[in-house]
C-alpha positions as CSV (number, residue, x, y, z in Angstrom):
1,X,-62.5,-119.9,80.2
2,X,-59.8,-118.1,81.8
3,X,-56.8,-120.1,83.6
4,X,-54.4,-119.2,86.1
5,X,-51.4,-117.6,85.5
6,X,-48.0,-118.6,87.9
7,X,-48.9,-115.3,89.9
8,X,-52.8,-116.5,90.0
9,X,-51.7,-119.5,91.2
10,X,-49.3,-118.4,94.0
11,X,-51.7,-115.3,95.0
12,X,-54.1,-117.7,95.7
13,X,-52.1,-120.2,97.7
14,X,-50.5,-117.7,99.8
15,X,-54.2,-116.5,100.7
16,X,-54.7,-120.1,101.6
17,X,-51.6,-120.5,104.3
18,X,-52.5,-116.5,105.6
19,X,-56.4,-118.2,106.1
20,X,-55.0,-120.9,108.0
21,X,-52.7,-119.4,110.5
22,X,-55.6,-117.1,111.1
23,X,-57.9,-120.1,111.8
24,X,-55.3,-121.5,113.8
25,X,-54.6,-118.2,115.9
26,X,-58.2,-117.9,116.4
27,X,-58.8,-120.8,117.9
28,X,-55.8,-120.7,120.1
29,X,-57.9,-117.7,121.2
30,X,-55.0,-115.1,119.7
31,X,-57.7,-113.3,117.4
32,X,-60.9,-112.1,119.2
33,X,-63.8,-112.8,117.6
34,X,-64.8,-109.4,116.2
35,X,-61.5,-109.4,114.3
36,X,-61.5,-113.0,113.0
37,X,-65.7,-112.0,111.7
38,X,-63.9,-109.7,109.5
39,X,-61.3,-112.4,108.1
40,X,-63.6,-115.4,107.3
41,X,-65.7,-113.2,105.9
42,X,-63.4,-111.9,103.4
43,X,-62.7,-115.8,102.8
44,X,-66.6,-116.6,102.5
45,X,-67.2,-117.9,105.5
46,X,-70.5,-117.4,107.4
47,X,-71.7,-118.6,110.7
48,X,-75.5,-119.3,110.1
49,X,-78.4,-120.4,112.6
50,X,-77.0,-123.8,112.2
51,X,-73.7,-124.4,111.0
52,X,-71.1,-122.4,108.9
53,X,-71.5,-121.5,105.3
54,X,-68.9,-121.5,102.8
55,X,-69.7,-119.4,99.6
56,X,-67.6,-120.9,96.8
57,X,-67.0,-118.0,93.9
58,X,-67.3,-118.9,90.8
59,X,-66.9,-116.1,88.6
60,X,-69.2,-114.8,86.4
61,X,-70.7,-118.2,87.1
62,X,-68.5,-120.6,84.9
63,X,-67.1,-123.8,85.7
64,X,-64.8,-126.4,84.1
65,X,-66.3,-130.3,84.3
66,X,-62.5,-130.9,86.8
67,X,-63.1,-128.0,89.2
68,X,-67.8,-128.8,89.5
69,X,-66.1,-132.3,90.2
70,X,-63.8,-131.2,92.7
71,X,-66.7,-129.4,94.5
72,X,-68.9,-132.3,94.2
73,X,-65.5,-134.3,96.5
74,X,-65.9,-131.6,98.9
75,X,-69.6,-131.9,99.8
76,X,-68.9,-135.4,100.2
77,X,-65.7,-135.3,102.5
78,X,-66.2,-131.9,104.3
79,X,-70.3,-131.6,104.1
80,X,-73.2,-133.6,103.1
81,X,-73.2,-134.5,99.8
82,X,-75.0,-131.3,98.3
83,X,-74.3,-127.9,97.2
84,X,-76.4,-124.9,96.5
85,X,-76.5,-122.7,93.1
86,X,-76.7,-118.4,94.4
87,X,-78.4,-116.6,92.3
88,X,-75.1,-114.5,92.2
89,X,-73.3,-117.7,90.0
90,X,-71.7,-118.4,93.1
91,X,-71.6,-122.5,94.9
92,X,-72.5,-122.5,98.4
93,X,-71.7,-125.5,100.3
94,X,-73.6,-125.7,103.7
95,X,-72.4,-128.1,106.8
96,X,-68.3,-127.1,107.0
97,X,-66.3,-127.7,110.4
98,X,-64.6,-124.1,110.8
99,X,-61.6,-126.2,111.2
100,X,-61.8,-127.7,108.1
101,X,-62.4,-124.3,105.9
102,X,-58.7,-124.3,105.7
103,X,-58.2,-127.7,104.1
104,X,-61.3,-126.8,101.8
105,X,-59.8,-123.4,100.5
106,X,-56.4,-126.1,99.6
107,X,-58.1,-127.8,97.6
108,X,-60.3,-125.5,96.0
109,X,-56.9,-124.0,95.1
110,X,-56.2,-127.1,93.5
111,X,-58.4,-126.5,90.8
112,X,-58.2,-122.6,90.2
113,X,-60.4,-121.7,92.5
114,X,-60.9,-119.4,96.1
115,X,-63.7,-118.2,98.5
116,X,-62.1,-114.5,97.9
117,X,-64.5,-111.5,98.5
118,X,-67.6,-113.8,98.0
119,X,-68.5,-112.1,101.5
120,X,-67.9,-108.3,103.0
121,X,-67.9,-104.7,102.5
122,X,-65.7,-105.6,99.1
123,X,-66.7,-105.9,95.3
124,X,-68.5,-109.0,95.2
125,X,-68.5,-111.9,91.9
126,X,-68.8,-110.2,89.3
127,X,-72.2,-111.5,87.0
128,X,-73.4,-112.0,83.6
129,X,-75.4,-113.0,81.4
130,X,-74.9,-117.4,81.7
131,X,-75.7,-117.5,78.0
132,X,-72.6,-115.2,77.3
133,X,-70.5,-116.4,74.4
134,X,-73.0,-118.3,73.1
135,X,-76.2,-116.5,72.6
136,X,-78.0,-116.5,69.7
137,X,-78.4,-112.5,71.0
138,X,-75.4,-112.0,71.9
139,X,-74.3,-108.5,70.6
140,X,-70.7,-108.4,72.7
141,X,-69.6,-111.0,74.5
142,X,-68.9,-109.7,78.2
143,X,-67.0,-112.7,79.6
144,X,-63.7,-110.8,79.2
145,X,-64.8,-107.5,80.8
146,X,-66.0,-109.6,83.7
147,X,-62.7,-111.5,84.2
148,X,-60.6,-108.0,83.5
149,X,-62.9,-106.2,86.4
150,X,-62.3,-109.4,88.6
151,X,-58.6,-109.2,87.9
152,X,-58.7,-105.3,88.6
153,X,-61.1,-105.0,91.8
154,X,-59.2,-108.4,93.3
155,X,-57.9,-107.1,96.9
156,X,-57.7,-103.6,95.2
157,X,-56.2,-101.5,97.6
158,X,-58.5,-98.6,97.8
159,X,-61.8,-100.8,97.4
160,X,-61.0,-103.0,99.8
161,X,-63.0,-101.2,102.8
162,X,-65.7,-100.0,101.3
163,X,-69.0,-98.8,103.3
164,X,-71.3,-101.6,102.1
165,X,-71.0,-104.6,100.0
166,X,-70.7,-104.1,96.1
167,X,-72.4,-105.7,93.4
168,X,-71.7,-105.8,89.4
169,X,-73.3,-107.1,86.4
170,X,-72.5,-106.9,82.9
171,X,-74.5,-107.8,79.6
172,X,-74.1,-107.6,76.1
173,X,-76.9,-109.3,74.9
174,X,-80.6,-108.0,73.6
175,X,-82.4,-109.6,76.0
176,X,-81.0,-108.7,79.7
177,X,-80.0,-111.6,81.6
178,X,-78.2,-110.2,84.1
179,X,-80.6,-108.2,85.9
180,X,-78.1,-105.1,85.4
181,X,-80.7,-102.9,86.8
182,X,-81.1,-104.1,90.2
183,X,-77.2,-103.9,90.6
184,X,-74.7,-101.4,92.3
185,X,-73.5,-100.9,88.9
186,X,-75.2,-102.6,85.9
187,X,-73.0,-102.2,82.7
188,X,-74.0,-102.8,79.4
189,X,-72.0,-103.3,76.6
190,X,-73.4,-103.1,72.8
191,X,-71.3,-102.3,69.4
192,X,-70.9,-98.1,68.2
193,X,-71.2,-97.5,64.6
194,X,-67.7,-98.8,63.9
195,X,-68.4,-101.8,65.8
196,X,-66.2,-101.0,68.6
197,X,-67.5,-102.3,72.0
198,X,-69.3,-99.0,73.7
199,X,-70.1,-99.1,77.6
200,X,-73.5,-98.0,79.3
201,X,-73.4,-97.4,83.1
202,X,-76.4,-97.9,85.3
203,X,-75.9,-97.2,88.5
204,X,-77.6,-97.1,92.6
205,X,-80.0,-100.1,92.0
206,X,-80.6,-102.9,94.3
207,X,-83.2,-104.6,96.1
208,X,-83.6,-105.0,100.2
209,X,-85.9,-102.9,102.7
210,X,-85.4,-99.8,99.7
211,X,-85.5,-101.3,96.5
212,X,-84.5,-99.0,93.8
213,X,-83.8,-99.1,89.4
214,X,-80.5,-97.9,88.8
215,X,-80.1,-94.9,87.3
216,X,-78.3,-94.6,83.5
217,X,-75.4,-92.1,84.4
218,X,-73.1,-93.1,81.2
219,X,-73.6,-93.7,77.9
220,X,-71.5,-94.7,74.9
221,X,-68.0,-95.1,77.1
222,X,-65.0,-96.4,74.7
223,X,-63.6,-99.6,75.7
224,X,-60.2,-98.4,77.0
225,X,-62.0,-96.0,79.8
226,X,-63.5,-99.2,81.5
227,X,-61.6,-99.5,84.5
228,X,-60.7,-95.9,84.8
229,X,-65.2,-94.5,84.7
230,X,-65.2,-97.4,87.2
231,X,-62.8,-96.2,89.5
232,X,-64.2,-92.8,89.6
233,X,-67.4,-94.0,90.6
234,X,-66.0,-96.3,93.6
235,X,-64.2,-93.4,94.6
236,X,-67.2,-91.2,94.7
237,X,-69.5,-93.8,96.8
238,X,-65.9,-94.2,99.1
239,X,-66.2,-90.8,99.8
240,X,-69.7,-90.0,100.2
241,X,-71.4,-93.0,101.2
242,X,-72.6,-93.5,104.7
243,X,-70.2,-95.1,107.2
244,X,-72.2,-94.2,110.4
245,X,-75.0,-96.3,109.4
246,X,-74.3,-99.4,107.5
247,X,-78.4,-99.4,106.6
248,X,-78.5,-96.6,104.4
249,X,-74.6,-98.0,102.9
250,X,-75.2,-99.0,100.1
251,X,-74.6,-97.2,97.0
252,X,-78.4,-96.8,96.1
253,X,-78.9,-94.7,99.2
254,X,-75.8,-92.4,98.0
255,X,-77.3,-91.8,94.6
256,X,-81.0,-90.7,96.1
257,X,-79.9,-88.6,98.1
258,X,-77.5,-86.8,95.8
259,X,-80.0,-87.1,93.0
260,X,-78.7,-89.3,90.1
261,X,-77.8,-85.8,88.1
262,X,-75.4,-84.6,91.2
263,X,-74.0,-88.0,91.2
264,X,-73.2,-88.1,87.9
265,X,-71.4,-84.9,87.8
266,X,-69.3,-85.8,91.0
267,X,-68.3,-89.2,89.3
268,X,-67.3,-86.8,86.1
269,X,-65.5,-85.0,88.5
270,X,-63.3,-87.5,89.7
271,X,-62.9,-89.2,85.9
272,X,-61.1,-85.6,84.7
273,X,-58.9,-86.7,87.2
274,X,-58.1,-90.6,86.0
275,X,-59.3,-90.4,82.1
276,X,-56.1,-91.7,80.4
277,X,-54.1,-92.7,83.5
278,X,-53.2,-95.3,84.7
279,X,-56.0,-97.1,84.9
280,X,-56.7,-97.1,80.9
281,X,-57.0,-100.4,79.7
282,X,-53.9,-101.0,77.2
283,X,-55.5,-103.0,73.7
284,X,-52.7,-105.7,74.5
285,X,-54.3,-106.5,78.1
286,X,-57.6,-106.9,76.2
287,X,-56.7,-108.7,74.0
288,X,-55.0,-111.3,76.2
289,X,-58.1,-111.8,78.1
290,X,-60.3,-111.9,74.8
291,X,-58.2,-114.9,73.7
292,X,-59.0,-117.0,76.9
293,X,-62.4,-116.6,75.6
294,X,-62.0,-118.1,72.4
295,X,-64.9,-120.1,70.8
296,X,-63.9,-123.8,71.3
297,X,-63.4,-125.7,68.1
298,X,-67.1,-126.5,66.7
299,X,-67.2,-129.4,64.7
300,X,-68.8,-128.2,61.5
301,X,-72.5,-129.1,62.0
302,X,-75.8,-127.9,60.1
303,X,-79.1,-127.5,62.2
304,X,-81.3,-130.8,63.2
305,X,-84.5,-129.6,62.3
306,X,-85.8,-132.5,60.2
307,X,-84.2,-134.8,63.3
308,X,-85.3,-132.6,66.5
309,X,-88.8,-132.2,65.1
310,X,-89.0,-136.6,64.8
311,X,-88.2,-136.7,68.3
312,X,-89.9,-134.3,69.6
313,X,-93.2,-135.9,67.9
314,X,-92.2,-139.0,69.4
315,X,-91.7,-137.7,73.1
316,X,-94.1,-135.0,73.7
317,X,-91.9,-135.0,77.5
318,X,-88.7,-133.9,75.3
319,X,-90.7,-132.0,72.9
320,X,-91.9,-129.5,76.1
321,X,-88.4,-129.4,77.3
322,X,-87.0,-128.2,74.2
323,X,-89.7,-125.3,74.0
324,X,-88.8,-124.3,77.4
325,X,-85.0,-125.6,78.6
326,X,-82.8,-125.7,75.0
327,X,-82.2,-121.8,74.1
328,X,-80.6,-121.2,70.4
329,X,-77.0,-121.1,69.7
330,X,-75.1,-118.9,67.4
331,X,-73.3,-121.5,65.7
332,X,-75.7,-124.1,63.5
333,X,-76.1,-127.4,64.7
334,X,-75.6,-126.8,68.8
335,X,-77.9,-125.5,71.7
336,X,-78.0,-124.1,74.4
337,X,-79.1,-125.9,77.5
338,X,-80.5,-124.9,80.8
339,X,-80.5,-127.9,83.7
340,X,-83.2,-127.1,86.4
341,X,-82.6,-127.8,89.9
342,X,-86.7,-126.9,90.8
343,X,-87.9,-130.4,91.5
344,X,-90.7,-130.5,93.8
345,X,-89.9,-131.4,97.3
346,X,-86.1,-130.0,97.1
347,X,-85.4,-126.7,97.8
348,X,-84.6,-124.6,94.4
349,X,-81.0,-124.1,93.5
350,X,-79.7,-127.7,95.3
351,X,-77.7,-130.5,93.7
352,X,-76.3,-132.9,95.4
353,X,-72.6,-134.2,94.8
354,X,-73.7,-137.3,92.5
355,X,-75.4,-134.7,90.2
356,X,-72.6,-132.5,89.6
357,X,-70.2,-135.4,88.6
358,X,-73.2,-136.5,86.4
359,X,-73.5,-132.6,84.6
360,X,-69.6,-132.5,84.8
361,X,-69.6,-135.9,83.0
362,X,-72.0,-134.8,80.3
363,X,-70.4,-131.4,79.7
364,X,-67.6,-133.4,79.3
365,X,-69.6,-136.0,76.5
366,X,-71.7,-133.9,74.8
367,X,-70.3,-130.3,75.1
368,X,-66.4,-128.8,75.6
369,X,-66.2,-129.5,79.6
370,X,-68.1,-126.3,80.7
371,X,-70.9,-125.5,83.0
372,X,-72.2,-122.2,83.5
373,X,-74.5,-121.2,86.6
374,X,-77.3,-119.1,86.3
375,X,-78.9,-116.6,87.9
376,X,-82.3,-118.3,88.2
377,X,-79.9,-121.1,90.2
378,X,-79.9,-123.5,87.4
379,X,-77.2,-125.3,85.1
380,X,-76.5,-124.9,82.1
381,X,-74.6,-126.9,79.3
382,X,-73.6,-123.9,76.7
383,X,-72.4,-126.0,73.7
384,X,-74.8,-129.3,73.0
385,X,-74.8,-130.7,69.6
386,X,-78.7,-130.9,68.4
387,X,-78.5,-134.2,67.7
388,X,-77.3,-135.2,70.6
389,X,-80.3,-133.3,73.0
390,X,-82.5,-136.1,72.9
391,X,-79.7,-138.1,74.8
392,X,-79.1,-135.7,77.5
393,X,-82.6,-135.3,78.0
394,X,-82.9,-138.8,78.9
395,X,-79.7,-138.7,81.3
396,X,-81.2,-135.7,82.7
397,X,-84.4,-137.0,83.8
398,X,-83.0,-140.0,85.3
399,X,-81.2,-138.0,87.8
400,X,-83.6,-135.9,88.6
401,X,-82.1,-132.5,86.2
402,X,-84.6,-133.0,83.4
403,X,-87.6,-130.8,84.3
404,X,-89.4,-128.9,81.4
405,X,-90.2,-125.8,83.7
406,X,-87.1,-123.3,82.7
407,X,-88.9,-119.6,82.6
408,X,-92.2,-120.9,83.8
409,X,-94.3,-120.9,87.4
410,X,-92.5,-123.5,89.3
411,X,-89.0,-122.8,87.9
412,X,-88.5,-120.2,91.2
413,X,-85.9,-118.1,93.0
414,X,-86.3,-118.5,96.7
415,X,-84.3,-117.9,99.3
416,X,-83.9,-120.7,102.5
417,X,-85.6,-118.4,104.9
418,X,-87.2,-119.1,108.5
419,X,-85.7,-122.7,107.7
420,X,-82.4,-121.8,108.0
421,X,-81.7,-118.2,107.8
422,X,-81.7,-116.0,111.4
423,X,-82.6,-113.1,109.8
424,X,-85.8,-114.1,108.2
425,X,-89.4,-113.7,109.6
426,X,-90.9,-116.0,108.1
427,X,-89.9,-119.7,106.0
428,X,-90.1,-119.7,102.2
429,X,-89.1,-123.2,101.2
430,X,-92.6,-124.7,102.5
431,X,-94.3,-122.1,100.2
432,X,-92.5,-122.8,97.3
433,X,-92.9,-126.3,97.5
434,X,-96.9,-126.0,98.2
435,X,-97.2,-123.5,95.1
436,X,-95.2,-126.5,92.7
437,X,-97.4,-129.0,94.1
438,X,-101.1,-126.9,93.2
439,X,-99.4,-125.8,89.6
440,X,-97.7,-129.6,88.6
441,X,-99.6,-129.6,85.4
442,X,-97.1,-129.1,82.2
443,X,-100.1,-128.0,79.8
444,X,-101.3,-125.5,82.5
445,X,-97.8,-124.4,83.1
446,X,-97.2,-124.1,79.3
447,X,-100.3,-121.9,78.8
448,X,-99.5,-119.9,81.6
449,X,-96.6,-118.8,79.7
450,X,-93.2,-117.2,81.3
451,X,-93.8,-116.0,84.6
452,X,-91.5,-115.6,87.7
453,X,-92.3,-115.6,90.8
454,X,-89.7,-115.0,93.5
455,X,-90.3,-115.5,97.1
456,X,-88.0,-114.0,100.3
457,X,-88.3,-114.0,104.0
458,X,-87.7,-111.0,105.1
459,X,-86.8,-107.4,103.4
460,X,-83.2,-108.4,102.8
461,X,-84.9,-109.7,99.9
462,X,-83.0,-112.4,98.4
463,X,-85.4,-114.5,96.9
464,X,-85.5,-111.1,94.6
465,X,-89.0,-110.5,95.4
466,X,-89.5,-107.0,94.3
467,X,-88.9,-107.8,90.5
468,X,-90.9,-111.2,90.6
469,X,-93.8,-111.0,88.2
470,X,-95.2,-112.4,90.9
471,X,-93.4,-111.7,94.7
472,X,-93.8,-113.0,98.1
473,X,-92.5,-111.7,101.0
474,X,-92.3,-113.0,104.5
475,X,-93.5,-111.3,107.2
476,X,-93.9,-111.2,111.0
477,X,-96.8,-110.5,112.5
478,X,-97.3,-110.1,116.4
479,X,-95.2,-113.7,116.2
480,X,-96.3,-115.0,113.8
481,X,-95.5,-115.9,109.8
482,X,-97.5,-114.2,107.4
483,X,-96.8,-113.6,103.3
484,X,-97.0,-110.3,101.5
485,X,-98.0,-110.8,97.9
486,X,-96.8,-107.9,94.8
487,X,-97.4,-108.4,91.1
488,X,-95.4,-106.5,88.3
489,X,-92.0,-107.1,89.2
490,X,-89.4,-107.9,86.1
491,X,-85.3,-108.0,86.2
492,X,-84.9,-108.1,82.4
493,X,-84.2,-105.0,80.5
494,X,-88.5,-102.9,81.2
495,X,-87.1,-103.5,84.7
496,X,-89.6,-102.6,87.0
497,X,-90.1,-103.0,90.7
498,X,-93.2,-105.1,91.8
499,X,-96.7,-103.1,93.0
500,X,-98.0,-104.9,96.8
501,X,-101.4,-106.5,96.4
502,X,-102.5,-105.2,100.3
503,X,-102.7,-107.2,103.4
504,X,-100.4,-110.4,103.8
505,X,-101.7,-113.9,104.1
506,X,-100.8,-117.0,106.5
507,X,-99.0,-119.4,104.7
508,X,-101.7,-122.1,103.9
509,X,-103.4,-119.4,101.6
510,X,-100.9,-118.3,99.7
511,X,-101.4,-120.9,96.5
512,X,-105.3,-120.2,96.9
513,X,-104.0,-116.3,96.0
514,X,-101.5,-116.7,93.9
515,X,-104.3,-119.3,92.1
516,X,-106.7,-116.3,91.9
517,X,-103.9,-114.0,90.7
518,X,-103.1,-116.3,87.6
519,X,-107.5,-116.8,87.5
520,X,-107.4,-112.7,86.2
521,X,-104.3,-113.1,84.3
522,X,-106.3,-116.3,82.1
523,X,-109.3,-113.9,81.5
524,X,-108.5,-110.4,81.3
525,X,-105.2,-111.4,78.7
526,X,-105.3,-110.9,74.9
527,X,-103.9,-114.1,72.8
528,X,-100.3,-115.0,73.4
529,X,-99.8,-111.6,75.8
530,X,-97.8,-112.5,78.9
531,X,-97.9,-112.7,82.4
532,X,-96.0,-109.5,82.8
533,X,-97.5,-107.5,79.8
534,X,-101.0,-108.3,81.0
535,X,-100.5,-107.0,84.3
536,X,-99.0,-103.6,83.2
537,X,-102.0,-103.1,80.9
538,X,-104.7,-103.5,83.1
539,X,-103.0,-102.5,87.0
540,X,-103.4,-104.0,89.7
541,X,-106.8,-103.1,91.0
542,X,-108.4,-105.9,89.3
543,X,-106.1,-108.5,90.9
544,X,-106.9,-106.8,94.4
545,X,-110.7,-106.9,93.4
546,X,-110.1,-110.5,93.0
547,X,-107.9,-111.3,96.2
548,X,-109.9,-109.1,98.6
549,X,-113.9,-109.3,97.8
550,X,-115.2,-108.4,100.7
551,X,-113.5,-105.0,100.4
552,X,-113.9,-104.5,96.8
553,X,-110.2,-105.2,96.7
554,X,-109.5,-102.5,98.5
555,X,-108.2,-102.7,102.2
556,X,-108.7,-100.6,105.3
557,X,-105.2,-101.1,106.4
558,X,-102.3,-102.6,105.6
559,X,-100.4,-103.9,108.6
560,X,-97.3,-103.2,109.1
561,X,-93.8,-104.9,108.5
562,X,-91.7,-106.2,110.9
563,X,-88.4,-104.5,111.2
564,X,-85.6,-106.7,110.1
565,X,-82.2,-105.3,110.2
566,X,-79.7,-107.1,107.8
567,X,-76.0,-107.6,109.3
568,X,-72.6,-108.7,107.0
569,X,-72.5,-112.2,108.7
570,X,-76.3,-113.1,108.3
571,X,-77.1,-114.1,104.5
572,X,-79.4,-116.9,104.0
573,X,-77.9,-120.5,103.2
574,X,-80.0,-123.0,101.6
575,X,-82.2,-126.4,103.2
576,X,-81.6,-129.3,101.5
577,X,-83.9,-132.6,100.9
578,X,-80.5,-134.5,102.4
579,X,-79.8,-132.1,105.1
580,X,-81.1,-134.8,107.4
C-alpha cells in the first residue's frame, strides 16, 4: 500500500494545527458558525441528530493492521468502542466531543492517515474494487490510478469549490465491484491489444431523489491522458453545473440536461486545450506509484484442494462459508476473504474496537498486515493461505465476524435512518434486522442464491436502494413511516436501476412482502437462474400480482413521497448495538 512521503507527512500535520486553531477560534466565538460548517466539513466532521460524526478516509478502502488498530484506540478513548464500515471504504466513528476532533485528527496523523475531503462540495475517497490486486479477475490492477487521482484531486486548487459533492470509482476487473455506474465518474480500466492499460469513462450517474446510469462518454483513453480527460471534465461540470440550486448540483443533472452527446463534446472541448500539458501523467510518476503496489512476497504455495475439501466435509458451517465468504486468488495456494459485519441484532457495517484489533491481529497472522473495506461494508483479508482458512474461520466465529451470508439475503447495505439520521422519514435498522430474523435459515439462504437487497430512509438514498435486487425505501406518510418496495436493481456491470412494486407498506409487513417477492422468484425461476436474471425475464407484473391481490396487482394510486431535501451537513451515521 502506499506510504507517506516527508511532504505527506508534513501536509498532513499542518492541516492538523490549521484544524485546531480553527476549533479553538470557533469556540472562542471568532468563527461564526456558517463559516466554521464549511471547515469541519472539509475535515469530516458532521453534527448529526445526536452527536458529531467523524468520517475517517480510508482510501480506496485499505488499511494496514497498525493504523485499523489505531482506530480501534480511538473509539475507545474518544467514542464508544465501535466504528462503522461506509459503503464508500471510508471508517466512521460516531460519539466525538467537537473538542476532541482535534486531538483525533493528531493521532490519526500518527499513522498516515486524515479526515480530508471525506465531507463537502470536494472530490470525495476515491473507490474500487476491495478485491483489487488480488482478484482472480483482475484484468488491471487500479490501486495505483486510485492513489495517483487521490494525490492529484488532494486540495486541488480549482476543484476545491465545486457545485456539489464528487464521487469516483475505478475497476479493472471483469466482474464490476465498484459500482462504477452509479458514480459521478466511473472509470474503467482493461488492457488494449498491446496490453497497455486503456481507460473507459462513464460519467453523470448517481443515485438520490433522480437516480440515473452514467453515461459512457470515453473509450479506449491511453494511460498518460488520465489526469488531463479528467480535468477537462471537472472543468466542464465547474462551469456549467448548477450553483443556484444545490438540488439539481450534481453532475448527473448537468449531463441530462446537456444530453450525454453535448456533454461529451464540451468535455472534448476543453481536453484540445489540456491533451499533453501539464497535466500528462509522466511514465516515471507511474511507475513510482505502481511499485508501492507491489505484490507482497508469496511464499511459494500449491492449491489445498485435497485439504479444503476434508474440512469442509467435516464442518458443513465452514464448508457454506467457503462457498459464499473465501473468493479465489490469483496466486495458488491463498484466498481471498470477506469478513461480514451483518449479524443479526447489530446494525450492518458496525465493529466494535475489540474486533478490529482481532482482524488487525489476524491480517497480521495469516495474511501480510492488510485489510481492505468493502463496499457492501464488510472486511476483508486479501491474502489468506488455504490452509490456513479453516483457522480463521474458527477465530472469526468466535468474535462474532464469521457469518456464511457474503452476497446473500441478509448480507445488506442499510443506511441508520429514522434512528439516527435527521434527514430520514422513516427508520431502516428495525427492518433490516426483522427481514434477518424471518430469512435465518443457511439452506434457504443458499438456495435463494445471490441477492441484494438495500434498504434507505429517505430519497438521499444511501442504503443504495435503487440498484438493490430488491430496494426499500422509507417513506412519510401524513406522519407516519411507511416502506416503498422496487425489484430489479443491480450495481455490477448490467447496471440497472430498480422498477417500484406500487403502494408502500408499514413497517410490520415488509418481511411478509419481501417473503412473497422471493415466493415468485422460487417458482417462476429456471434451475440455477438468479435472483436478478429471473426478475428481468419475467417483469414485474407478476410480483405486483402477488403483493397486491385484491387489485390484480395493479394499484389505483400510488401515494405520494414525502419531500426530503438533502443538505451537506446531514448524512446518515450508523446505530450501534453498544450505543447505549
Amino acid at each position: 500500500m502506499y506510504q507517506y512521503s516527508a511532504f505527506d507527512r508534513r501536509f498532513v500535520e499542518e492541516r492538523v494545527e490549521q484544524y485546531r486553531d480553527q476549533t479553538r477560534r470557533f469556540l472562542n466565538g471568532d468563527i461564526s458558525d456558517d463559516a466554521f460548517q464549511q471547515l469541519r466539513l472539509r475535515n469530516g466532521l458532521y453534527i448529526q441528530r445526536l452527536a458529531p460524526m467523524l468520517r475517517i478516509a480510508v482510501p480506496y478502502g485499505i488499511l494496514s493492521a497498525t493504523q485499523l488498530r489505531a482506530i480501534a484506540a480511538i473509539t475507545r478513548d474518544y467514542d464508544r468502542g465501535y466504528g462503522h464500515l461506509s459503503t464508500r471504504q471510508n471508517m466512521q466513528i460516531n460519539w466525538p466531543e467537537l473538542t476532541d476532533v482535534p486531538d483525533i485528527l493528531a493521532r490519526l496523523a500518527e499513522v498516515e492517515m486524515h479526515c480530508i475531503q471525506t465531507s463537502g462540495s470536494c472530490i470525495r475517497n476515491v473507490t474500487t474494487d476491495q478485491f483489487a490486486g488480488v482478484a482472480g479477475d483482475e484484468i488491471v490492477d487500479a490501486r495505483p490510478y486510485c492513489e495517483i487521482i487521490r494525490q492529484w484531486s488532494t486540495y486541488h486548487p480549482e476543484f476545491d469549490w465545486l457545485p456539489r459533492k464528487f464521487k469516483i470509482a475505478v475497476n479493472g476487473a471483469e466482474s464490476d465491484r465498484a459500482a462504477t455506474h452509479v458514480h459521478d465518474i466511473g472509470i474503467r480500466v482493461r488492457r488494449g491489444d498491446d496490453g497497455a492499460p486503456l481507460f473507459d469513462f462513464l460519467v453523470g450517474g448517481g443515485l438520490g431523489r433522480t437516480p440515473v446510469i452514467g453515461s459512457l462518454i470515453r473509450q479506449g483513453l491511453p494511460e498518460k491522458h488520465l489526469l488531463s480527460y479528467l480535468e477537462a471534465i471537472l472543468r466542464v461540470y465547474n462551469r456549467y453545473g448548477r450553483r443556484d440550486n444545490k438540488y439539481k448540483a450534481r453532475i448527473k443533472i448537468l449531463v441530462r440536461a446537456m444530453t450525454p452527446e453535448t456533454f461529451r463534446e464540451r468535455v472534448d472541448a476543453e481536453w484540445a486545450h489540456l491533451k499533453d500539458g501539464p497535466s500528462t501523467l509522466p511514465d516515471a510518476e507511474v511507475s513510482r506509484i505502481r511499485a508501492c503496489f507491489a505484490p507482497p512476497e508469496y511464499d511459494d504455495l500449491v492449491d489445498e484442494p485435497a485439504l479444503l475439501a476434508r474440512q469442509r466435509l467435516q464442518s458443513p458451517a465452514f464448508n457454506t462459508w467457503m462457498r459464499h465468504n473465501v473468493a479465489p486468488h490469483k496466486r495458488s495456494g491463498y484466498a481471498i476473504v470477506t469478513l461480514s459485519t451483518k449479524v443479526t441484532g447489530v446494525p450492518p457495517g458496525d465493529v466494535t474496537d475489540e474486533q478490529m484489533d482481532a482482524v488487525a491481529n489476524w491480517s497480521e497472522r495469516f495474511g501480510f498486515g492488510e485489510v481492505r473495506i468493502s463496499h457492501e461494508q464488510n472486511l476483508v483479508l486479501p491474502d489468506v493461505a488455504q490452509r490456513d482458512l479453516r483457522t480463521l474461520f474458527d477465530l472469526a466465529s468466535a468474535a462474532m465476524l464469521g457469518q456464511a451470508n457474503a452476497g446473500l439475503l441478509t448480507d445488506m447495505i442499510c443506511c441508520p435512518g429514522g434512528d439516527y439520521c435527521a434527514l430520514a422519514n422513516a427508520k431502516s435498522i428495525p427492518v433490516a434486522e426483522a427481514i434477518q430474523r424471518r430469512f435465518d435459515d443457511y439452506d434457504y439462504l443458499h438456495d435463494l442464491g445471490p441477492l441484494d437487497i438495500n434498504i434507505s430512509g429517505c430519497m438521499n438514498a444511501c442504503g443504495h436502494h435503487h440498484v438493490g435486487h430488491i430496494g426499500i425505501l422509507g417513506v412519510d406518510k401524513r406522519g407516519e413511516e411507511f416502506y416503498q418496495i422496487s425489484v430489479g436493481g443491480n450495481q455490477a456491470e448490467d447496471a440497472s436501476l430498480g422498477q417500484i412494486l406500487g403502494p408502500s407498506f408499514g413497517r410490520a409487513d415488509v418481511p411478509g412482502v419481501i417473503e412473497k417477492i422471493l415466493d415468485v422468484y422460487l417458482e417462476r425461476r429456471f434451475e440455477g437462474e438468479p435472483f436478478l436474471h429471473t426478475a428481468r425475464r419475467i417483469g414485474i407484473e407478476p410480483f405486483k400480482v402477488r403483493v397486491y391481490p385484491a387489485t390484480d396487482g395493479r394499484p389505483r394510486s400510488r401515494p405520494k413521497v414525502a419531500a426530503q431535501v438533502p443538505t451537506q451537513d446531514a448524512e446518515p451515521r450508523p446505530r450501534s448495538a453498544r450505543a447505549g
